[in-house]
C-alpha positions as CSV (number, residue, x, y, z in Angstrom):
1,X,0.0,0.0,0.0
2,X,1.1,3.3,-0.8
3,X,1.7,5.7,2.3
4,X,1.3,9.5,2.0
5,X,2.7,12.0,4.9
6,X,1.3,15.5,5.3
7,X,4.5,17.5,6.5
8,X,3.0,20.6,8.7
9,X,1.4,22.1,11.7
10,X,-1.9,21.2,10.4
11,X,-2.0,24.8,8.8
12,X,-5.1,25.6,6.6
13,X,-2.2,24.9,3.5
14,X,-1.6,21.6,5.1
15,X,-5.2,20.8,5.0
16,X,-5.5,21.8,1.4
17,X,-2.7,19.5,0.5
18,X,-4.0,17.0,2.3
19,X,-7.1,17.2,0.2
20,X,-5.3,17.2,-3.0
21,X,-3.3,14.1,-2.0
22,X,-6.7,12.0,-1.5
23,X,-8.2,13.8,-4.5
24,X,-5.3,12.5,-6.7
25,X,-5.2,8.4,-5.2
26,X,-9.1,8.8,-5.4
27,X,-9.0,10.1,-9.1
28,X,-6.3,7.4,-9.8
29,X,-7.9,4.7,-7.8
30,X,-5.5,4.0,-5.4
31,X,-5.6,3.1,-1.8
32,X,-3.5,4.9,0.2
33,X,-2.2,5.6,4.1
34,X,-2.6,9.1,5.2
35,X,-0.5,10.2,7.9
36,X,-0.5,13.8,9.4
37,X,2.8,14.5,10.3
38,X,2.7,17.5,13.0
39,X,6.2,16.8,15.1
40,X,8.7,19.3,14.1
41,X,11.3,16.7,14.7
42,X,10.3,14.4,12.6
43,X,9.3,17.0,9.7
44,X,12.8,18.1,9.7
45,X,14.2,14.5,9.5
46,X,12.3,14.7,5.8
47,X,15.4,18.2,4.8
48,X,11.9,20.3,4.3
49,X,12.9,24.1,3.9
50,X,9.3,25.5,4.5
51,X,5.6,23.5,5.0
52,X,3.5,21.9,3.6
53,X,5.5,18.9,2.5
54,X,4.6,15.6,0.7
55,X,6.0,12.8,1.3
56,X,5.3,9.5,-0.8
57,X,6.6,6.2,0.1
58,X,9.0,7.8,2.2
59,X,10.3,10.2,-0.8
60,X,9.6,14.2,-0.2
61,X,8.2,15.1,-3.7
62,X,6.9,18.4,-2.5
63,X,7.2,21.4,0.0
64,X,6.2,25.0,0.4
65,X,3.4,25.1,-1.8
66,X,0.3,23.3,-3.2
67,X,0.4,21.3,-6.1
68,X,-2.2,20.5,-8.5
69,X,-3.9,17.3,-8.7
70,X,-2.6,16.3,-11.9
71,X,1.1,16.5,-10.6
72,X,0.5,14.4,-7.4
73,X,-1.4,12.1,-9.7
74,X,2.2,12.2,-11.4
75,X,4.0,11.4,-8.4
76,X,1.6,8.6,-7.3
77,X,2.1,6.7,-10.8
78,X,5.7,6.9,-10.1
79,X,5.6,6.0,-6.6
C-alpha cells in the first residue's frame, strides 16, 4: 500500500494538500495511508525548507506550496 505523509502544523495549507493528496489516489484509484505528520522533529528529518510537504513512500516530492492534482497524480504513478 502506498503511504502518503502530510508535512505541517496542520496549517489551513496543510489541510488543502491533504485534500489534493486523497483527490489524486481517489481520481487514480489508489488506496492509500494518510498520515499527518505534526512533530517538528520528525518534519525536519524529511530536509523540508518551509511546509507543507509531501511525502510518498518515504520520498519528499513536495514542499512549500500546493500542487495541483494532476502533478500528485504524477507522483503517485511513479511511486
Amino acid at each position: 500500500m502506498l503511504t502518503v505523509k502530510i508535512l505541517g502544523s496542520g496549517c489551513a495549507n496543510c489541510k488543502k494538500l491533504e485534500a489534493v493528496a486523497r483527490e489524486a489516489a481517489s481520481q487514480a484509484g489508489l488506496e492509500a495511508d494518510f498520515i499527518k505528520v505534526t512533530d517538528m522533529q520528525a518534519i525536519m528529518a524529511y530536509d523540508l525548507l518551509s511546509t507543507p510537504g509531501l511525502v510518498l513512500n518515504e520520498r519528499l516530492v513536495s514542499s512549500g506550496r500546493i500542487p495541483t492534482v494532476a502533478e500528485v497524480q504524477g507522483w503517485l504513478a511513479g511511486a
